[in-house]
N, C-alpha and C positions, 0 to 999 in steps of 0.2 A: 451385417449392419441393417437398420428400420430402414425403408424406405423412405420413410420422414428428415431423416438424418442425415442420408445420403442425398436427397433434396436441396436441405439444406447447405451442404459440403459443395454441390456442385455450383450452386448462386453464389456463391462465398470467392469460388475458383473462376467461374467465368464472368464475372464483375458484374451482373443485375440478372434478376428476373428476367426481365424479357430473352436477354441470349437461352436462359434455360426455356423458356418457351419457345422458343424458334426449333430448337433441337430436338425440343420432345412431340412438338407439332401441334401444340395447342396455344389459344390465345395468354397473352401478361395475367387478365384480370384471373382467370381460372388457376394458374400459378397462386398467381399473388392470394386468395382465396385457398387454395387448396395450403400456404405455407401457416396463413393467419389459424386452419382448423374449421373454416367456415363454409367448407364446397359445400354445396346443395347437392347435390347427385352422387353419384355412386364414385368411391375413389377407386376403383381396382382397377382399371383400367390405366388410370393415370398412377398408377406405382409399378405395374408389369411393366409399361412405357421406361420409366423410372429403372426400373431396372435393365432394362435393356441397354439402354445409353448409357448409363451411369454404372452399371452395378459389375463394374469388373472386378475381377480378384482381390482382395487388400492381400499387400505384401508385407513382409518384415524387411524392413527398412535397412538389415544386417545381412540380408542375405539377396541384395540387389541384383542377377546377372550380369556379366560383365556386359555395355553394348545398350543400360536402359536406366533411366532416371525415374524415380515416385513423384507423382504429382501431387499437390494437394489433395485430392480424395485419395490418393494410395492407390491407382492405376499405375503399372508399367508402360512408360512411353520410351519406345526408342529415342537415342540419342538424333537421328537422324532428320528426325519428323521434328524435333524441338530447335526454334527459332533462335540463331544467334543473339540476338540483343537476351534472350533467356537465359540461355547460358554463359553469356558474361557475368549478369545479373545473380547469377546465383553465386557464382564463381565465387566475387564481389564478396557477396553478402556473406558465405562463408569462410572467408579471407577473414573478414573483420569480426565476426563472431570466435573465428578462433585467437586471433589478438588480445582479443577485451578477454577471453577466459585466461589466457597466459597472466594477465596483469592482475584479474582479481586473484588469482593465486597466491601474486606477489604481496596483493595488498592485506590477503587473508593470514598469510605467514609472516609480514612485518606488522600487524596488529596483534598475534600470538603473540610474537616474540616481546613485541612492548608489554602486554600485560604478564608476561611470567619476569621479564626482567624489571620490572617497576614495583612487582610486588616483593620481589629478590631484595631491592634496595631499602625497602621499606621494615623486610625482616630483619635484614642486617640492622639499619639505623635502631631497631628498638634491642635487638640484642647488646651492638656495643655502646649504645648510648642512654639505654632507658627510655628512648624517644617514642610514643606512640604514636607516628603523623597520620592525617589523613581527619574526616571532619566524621560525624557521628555514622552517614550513609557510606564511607567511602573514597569522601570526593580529597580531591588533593593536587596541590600546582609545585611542580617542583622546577626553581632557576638555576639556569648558570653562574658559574661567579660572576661574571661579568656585567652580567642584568641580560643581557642581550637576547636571549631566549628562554622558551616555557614552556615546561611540557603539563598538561592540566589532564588527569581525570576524572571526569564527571558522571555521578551515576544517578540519573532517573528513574524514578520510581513509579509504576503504571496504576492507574488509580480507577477503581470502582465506586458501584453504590451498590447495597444490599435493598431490600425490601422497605426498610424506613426512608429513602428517599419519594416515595409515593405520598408516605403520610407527613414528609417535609413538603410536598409542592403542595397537599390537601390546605395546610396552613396556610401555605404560602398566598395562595385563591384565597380565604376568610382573609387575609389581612386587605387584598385587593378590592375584593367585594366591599370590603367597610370602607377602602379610600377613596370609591370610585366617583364622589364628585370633589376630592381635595387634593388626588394626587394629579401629576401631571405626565403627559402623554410618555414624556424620555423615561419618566422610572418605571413603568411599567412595561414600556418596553425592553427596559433592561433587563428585566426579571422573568416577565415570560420567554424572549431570547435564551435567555440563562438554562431553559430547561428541552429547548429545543434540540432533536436527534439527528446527525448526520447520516448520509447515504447509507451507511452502514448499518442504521439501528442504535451508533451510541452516544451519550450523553457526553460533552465537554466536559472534565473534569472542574477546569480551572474557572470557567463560567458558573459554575456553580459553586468553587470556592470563593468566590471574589463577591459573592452575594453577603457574607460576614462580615465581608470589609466596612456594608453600609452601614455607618451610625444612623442605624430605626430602634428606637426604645422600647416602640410598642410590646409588652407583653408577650401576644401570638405570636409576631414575628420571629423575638427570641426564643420560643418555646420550637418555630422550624428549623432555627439558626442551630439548637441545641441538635434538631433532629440528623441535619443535614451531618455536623460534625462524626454523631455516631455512625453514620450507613456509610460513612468512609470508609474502603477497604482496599489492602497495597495487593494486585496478583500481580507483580512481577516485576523486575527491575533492567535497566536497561544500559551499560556502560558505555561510555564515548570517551576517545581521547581526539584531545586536539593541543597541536604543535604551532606553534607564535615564533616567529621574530620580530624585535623590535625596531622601527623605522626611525629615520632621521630625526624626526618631531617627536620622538619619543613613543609613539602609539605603538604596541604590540598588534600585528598583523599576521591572523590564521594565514599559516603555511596550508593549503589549499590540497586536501588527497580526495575531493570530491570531482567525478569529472566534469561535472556543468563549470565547477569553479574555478578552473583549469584555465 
């Protein structure tokens, strides 16, 4: 492993800079300096160091010794040397790590089974009935006799822009430049919003579809409105089902398989 990496793994493990500077024998700032890539002076020293302290064996984690636990950097520490409230703590933590995997299991093989048995019912229906259900994508809610419950699925469609979304926002600016002493502060900000990128890099879809909605007559406008429509493109689609019972007042109430909703 880089010394840099291993640097970094050991502040990670011993909660600040500073503890990694105590151990390695050098001041925070020079740490903190050497993590930013900024030391002035020579690093070799301060990585030999680095390795000294830090640079014990990495193990495979499957082939543990009996008698010694992996620490976050992947050093062997005996059982012995490690603090009880740790070892509960972990105990804990992989108690309830292997719970939550038993349950997605469960929730991953009652989501199978719904969508092969829903589509079972859907082939049957058009077999013995001529019935084609379901709506152009998909989607489809099917009740009880009773009314009493619903089972709905829905499927979303993931939405791009090609290269003409560029020469839609070009427009979009000439329509602004020409409004810029008649339009008003909220429409503008709507529209420059509309084209703004999340953390990630990507553009709202639905921000940018909801810019057609506006009745602007202008020409250019329509000429971006035109553009925006073609640089729509579907990569990929997304199913969800969700189960309802209906409550005393009558309102259908998602039966809840999410676990915040729980």
């Amino acid at each position: 492993m880089d010394w840099r990496e291993l640097l970094r793994k050991a502040i990670l493990v011993e909660g600040s800079q500073s503890k990694v500077a105590v151990k390695l024998g050098y001041s925070p700032a020079t740490i903190s300096q050497t993590v930013a890539g900024i030391y002035p002076g020579d690093t070799a020293r301060i990585a030999q160091k680095i390795m000294e302290v830090y640079g014990g064996k990495l193990v495979n984690t499957k082939e543990v010794p009996s008698g010694y636990m992996v620490n976050g950097i992947g050093h062997l520490v005996p059982i012995e040397s490690i603090k009880d409230i740790d070892l509960a703590r972990d105990e804990f933590v992989k108690g309830v790590v292997a719970q939550a995997g038993k349950v997605n299991d469960i929730l991953d093989q009652f989501k199978q089974a719904l969508a092969g048995d829903m589509q079972a019912f859907l082939e049957l229906s058009a077999e013995k009935y001529g019935a084609d259900l379901g709506g152009a994508r998909g989607n489809l809610s099917l009740t009880s006799y009773d009314g009493r419950y619903k089972v709905l699925r829905a499927v979303s469609e993931r939405l791009d822009f090609d290269e003409r979304l560029q020469a839609a926002k070009e427009l979009v600016d000439a329509c602004l430049r020409e409004w810029s002493k008649d339009s008003g502060p909220e429409l503008r900000t709507l529209i420059e919003s509309a084209f703004q990128v999340d953390k990630k890099g990507r553009i709202n879809a639905k921000r940018i579809l909801s810019l057609r909605a506006l009745k602007i007559e202008h020409p250019v406008w329509k000429q971006a409105m035109d553009a925006i429509a073609d640089a729509v493109t579907v990569v990929g689609s997304s199913t969800y089902y969700r189960i309802y019972e209906r409550d005393e007042e009558g309102n259908y109430q998602q039966i809840s398989l999410d676990f915040s909703g729980v």
